[in-house]
C-alpha positions in Angstrom: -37.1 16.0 49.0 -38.3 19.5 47.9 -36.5 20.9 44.8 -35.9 24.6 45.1 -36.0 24.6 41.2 -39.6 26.0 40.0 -42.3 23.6 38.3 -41.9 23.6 34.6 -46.0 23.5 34.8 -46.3 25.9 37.1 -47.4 29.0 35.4 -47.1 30.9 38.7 -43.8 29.8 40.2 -42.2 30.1 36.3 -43.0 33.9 35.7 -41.6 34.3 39.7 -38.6 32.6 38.5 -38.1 35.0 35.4 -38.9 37.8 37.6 -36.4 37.3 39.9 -33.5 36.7 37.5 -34.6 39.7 35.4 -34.6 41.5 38.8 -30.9 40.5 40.0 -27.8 41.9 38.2 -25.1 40.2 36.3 -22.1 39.7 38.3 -19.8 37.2 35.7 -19.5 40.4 33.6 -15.7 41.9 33.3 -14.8 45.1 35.4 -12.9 47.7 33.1 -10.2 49.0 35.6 -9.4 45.1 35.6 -10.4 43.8 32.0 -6.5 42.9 31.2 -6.5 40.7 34.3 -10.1 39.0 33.3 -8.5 37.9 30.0 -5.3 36.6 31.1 -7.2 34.3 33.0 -9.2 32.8 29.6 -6.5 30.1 28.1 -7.0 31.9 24.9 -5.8 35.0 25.8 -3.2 34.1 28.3 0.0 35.3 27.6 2.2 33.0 29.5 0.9 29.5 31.4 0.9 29.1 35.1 3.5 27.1 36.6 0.7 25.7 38.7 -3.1 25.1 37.7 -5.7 25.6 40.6 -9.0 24.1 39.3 -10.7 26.9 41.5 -8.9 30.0 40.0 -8.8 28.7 36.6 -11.2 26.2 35.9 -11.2 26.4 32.2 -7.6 25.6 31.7 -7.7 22.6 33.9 -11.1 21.4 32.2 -8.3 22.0 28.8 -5.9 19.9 30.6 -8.0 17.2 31.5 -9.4 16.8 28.1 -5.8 16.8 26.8 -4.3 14.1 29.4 -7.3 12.1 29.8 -6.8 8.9 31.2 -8.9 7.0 29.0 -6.3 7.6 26.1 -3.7 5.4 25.4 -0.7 5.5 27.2 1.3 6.3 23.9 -1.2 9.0 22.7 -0.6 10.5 26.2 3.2 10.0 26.2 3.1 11.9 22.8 1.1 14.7 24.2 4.0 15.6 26.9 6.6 14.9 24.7 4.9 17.8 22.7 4.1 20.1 25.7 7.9 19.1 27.0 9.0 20.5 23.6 6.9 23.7 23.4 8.5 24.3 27.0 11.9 23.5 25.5 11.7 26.0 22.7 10.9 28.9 25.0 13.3 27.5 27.2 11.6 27.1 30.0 13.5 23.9 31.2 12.0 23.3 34.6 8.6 22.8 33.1 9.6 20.9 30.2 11.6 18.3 33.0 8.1 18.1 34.4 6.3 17.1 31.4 8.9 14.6 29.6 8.5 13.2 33.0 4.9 12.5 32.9 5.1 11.1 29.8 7.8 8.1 30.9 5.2 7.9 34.2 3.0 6.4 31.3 5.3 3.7 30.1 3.9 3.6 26.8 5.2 0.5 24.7 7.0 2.5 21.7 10.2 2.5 22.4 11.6 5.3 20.4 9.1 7.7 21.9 10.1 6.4 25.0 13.6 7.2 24.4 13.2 10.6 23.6 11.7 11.5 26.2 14.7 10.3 28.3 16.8 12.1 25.6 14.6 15.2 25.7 14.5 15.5 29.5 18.2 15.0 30.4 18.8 17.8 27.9 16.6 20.1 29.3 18.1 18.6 32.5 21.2 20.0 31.3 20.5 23.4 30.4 18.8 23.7 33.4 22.7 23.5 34.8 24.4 21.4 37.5 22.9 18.4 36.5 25.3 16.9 33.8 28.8 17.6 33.2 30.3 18.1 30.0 30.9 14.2 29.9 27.2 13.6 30.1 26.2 15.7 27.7 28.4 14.3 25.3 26.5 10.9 26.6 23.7 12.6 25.5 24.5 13.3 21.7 25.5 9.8 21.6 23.0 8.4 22.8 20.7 10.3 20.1 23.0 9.8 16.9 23.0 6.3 18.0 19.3 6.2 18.2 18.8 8.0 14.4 22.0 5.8 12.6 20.1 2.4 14.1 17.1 3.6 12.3 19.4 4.4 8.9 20.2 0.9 8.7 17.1 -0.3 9.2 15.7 1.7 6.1 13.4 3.6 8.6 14.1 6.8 7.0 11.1 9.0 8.3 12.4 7.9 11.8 15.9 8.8 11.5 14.8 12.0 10.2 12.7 12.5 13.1 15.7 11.5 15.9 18.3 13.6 14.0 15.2 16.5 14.6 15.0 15.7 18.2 19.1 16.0 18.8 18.5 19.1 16.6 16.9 21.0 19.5 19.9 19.8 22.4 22.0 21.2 19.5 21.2 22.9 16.3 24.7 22.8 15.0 25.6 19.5 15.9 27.4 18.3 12.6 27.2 14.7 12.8 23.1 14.9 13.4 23.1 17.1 10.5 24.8 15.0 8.0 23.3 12.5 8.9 19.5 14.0 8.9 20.6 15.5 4.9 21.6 11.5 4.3 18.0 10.3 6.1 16.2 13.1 4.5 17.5 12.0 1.0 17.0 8.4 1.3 13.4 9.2 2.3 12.7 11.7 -0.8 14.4 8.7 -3.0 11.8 6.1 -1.3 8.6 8.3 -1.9 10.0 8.9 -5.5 10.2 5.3 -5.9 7.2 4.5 -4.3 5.4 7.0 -6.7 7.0 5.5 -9.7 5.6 1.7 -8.5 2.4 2.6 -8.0 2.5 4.7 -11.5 3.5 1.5 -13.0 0.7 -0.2 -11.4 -1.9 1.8 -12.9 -0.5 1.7 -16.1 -0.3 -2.4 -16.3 -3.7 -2.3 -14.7 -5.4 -0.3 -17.6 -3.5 -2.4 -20.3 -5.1 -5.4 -17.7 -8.5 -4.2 -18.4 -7.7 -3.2 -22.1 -6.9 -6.9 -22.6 -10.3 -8.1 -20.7 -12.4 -6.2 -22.8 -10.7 -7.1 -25.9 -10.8 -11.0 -25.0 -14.2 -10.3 -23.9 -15.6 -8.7 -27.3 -14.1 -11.3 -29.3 -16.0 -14.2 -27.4 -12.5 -16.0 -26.9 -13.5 -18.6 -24.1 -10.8 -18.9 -21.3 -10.7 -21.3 -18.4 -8.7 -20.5 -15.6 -6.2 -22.7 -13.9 -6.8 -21.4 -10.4 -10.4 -22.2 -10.1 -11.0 -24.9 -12.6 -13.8 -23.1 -14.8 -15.0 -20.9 -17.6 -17.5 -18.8 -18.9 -19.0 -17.0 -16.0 -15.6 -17.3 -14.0 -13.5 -16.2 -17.1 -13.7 -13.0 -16.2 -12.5 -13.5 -12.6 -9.8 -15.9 -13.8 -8.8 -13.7 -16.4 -8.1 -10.6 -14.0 -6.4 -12.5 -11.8 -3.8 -14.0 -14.3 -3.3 -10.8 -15.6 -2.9 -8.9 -12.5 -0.2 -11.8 -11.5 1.3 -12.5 -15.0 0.9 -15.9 -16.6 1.0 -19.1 -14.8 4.4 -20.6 -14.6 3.2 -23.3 -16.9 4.4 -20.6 -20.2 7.9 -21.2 -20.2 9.4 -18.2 -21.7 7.3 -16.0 -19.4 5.6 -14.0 -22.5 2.5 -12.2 -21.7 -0.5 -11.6 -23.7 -0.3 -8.3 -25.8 -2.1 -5.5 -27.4 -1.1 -3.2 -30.1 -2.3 0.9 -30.9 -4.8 -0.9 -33.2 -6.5 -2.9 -30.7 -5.0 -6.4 -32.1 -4.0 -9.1 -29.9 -0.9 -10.4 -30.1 -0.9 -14.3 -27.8 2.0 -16.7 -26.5 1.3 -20.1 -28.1 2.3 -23.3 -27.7 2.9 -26.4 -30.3 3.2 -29.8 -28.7 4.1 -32.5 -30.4 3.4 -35.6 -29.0 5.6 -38.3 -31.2 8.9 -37.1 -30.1 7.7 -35.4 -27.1 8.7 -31.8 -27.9 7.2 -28.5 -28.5 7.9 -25.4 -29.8 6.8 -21.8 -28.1 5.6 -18.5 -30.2 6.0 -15.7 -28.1 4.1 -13.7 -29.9 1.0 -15.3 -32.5 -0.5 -12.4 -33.9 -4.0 -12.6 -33.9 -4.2 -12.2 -38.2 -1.2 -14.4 -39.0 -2.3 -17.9 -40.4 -1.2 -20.8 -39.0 0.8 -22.2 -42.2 2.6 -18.9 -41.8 4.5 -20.2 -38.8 4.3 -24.0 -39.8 6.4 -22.7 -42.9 9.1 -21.0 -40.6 9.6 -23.5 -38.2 10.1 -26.1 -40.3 11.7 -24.3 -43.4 15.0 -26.1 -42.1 14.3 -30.2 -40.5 14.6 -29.6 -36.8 17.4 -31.9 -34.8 14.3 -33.8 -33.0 13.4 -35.2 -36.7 15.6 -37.1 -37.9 13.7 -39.0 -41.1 12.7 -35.2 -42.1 8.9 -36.1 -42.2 7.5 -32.4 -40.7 6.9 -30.5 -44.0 4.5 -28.0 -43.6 2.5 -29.5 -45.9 2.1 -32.4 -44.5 1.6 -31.5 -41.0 -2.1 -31.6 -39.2 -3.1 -29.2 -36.5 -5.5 -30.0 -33.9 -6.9 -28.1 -30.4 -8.3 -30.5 -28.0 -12.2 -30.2 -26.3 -10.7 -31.4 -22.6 -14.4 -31.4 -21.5 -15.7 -33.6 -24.1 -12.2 -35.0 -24.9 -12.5 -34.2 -28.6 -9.8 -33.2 -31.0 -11.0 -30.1 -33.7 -8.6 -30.5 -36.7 -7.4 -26.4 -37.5 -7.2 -25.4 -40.9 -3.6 -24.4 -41.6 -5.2 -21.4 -43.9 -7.0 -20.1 -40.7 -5.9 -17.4 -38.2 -5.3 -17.6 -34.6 -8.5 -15.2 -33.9 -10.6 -17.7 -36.2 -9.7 -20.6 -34.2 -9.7 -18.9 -30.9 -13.6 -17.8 -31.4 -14.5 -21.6 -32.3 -17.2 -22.4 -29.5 -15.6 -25.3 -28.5 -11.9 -23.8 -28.4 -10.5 -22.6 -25.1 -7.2 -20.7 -23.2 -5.9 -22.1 -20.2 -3.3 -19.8 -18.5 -3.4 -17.1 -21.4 -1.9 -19.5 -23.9 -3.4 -21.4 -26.6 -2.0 -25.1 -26.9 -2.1 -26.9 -30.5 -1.2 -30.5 -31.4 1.0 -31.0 -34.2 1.4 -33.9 -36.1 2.1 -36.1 -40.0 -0.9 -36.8 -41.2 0.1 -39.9 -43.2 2.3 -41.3 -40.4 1.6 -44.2 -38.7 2.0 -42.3 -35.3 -0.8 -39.8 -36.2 -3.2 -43.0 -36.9 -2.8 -44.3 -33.7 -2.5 -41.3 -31.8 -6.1 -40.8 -32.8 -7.4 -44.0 -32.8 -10.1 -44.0 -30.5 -10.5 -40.4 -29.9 -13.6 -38.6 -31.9 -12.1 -36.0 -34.3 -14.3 -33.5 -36.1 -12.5 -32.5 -39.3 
């Protein structure tokens, strides 16, 4: 098949081409006794729509129209799309088209089923202003049907929405009373919800930098950790660490306490004495990272605690030990020493944030069997 078109390598047939164009006049060009005409035509200019749209006499509104209700969109994208146009036509109350287009946009049945409401709600208003259509009873229907739609949404928290239904039986009725009280009570509730929401996620950052305030201190003092949720330590400290902090301490603390830090940088820990004769334990909520260890022996058991009966746990006489688990080995704590000096032992480590500590008489009987068999280093 010949091509009328000329031969790109043509020389000949390409300056006849350019000749010839240069040669005819330009007829797309406006006429001035007509030039208002010419630009009503151009959907930027138009002042007012047509009611319908030949492709033939305006072709670049219906190429506008099929980019804006093309088929390949969802069906609630394009349900949205003539609820908008439906409400433009509304507003300039122009009821007959906007009838058409909430139309269109049920013809999509779209899954939402609010949108899909309001378009029913929508078109049986303009429906109604269009007169003849509903009575007085049905438009009463109408409101109904609308408040109903925007309280439903109130209960259900879904502020934004009721907002947005009370807006939508705003424009049947701007001075519809119920709708507006009701859209002051939405709009509220919503402004309360944001507020809240900004206060949460405020709170957030601020426990997340004390978080990472707390890793780096823990870090630079070499304190080794093991984590309870994935077994290890050293390289995973880190990663064990942020996760008990961003979750708070593992149930196993029982008062709940949480590590500290104070304006000077100090570490404040929740510790835990066990002690194994009796079976009981005692829980520091907060062990200052300075105090000594005798410091606390001495306040706990200024006064013979109910659990001990013969009155054996003086301070004095009390050993401390943290256990190895790895290498099941007992490291006998100095009662002189501070909770940082034991902590930074190389062989001490903090499961779940809390450092444990055995406690028991050194010259009992109990103590001699309890470590009979176990390697101690003194």
């Amino acid at each position: 098949m010949e091509s009328s078109d000329p031969d790109p390598t043509d020389d000949s047939s390409m300056d006849a081409f350019l000749d010839k164009f240069q040669s005819q006049p330009y007829r797309g060009g406006f006429r001035e006794d007509q030039w208002e005409e010419e630009f009503d035509k151009i959907p930027l200019f138009m002042k007012k729509a047509p009611s319908e749209i030949d492709p033939k006499e305006f072709p670049d509104l219906a190429c506008l129209q099929s980019i804006i209700f093309d088929d390949e969109r969802s069906p609630e994208e394009q349900a949205k799309t003539y609820k908008d146009e439906g409400n433009d036509y509304f507003k300039e109350k122009d009821y007959k088209k906007a009838v058409v287009s909430y139309s269109e946009g049920l013809k999509k049945k779209c899954a939402d089923p609010d949108l899909n409401a309001i378009l029913y709600t929508n078109r049986a208003a303009a429906q109604y202003y269009l007169g003849g259509a509903f009575s007085a009873c049905c438009s009463e229907i109408l409101r109904t049907l609308v408040s109903t739609g925007a309280l439903c949404h109130l209960e259900l928290k879904h502020f934004a929405e009721a907002v947005n239904w009370c807006d939508e039986g705003l424009q049947i009725d701007a001075k519809e009373k119920k709708l507006l009280e009701m859209r002051a009570k939405a709009d509220k509730l919503k402004r309360m919800e944001e507020r809240d929401l900004r206060k949460a996620k405020l709170k957030e950052k601020k426990e997340q930098n004390q978080n990472e305030a707390l890793l780096q201190a823990i870090k630079a003092r070499n304190i080794r950790l093991v984590s309870e949720s994935v077994g290890e330590d050293e390289d995973s400290a880190s990663n064990g660490l942020a996760e008990m902090l961003l979750h708070g301490l593992s149930s196993e603390n029982p008062c709940g306490a949480r590590l500290s830090i104070d304006g000077q940088g100090r570490l404040s820990w929740p510790v835990l004495f066990l002690y194994p004769e009796y079976a009981q334990s005692d829980f520091i909520s907060a062990f200052h990272e300075d105090t000594r260890f005798i410091d606390h022996l001495m306040a706990m058991f200024s006064e013979a605690p109910s659990w001990d009966s013969e009155h054996k746990y003086h301070p004095d006489d009390l050993e401390v030990y943290f256990e190895d688990e790895d290498r099941a080995e007992l490291y006998q704590v100095s009662p002189e020493s501070t909770l940082l000096q034991v902590l930074q032992h190389p062989r001490c480590s903090v499961k779940a944030l809390t450092p444990a500590f055995l406690v028991c008489v050194g010259s009992s009987p109990f103590c001699k069997n309890f470590l009979q068999g176990k390697r101690v280093h003194r």
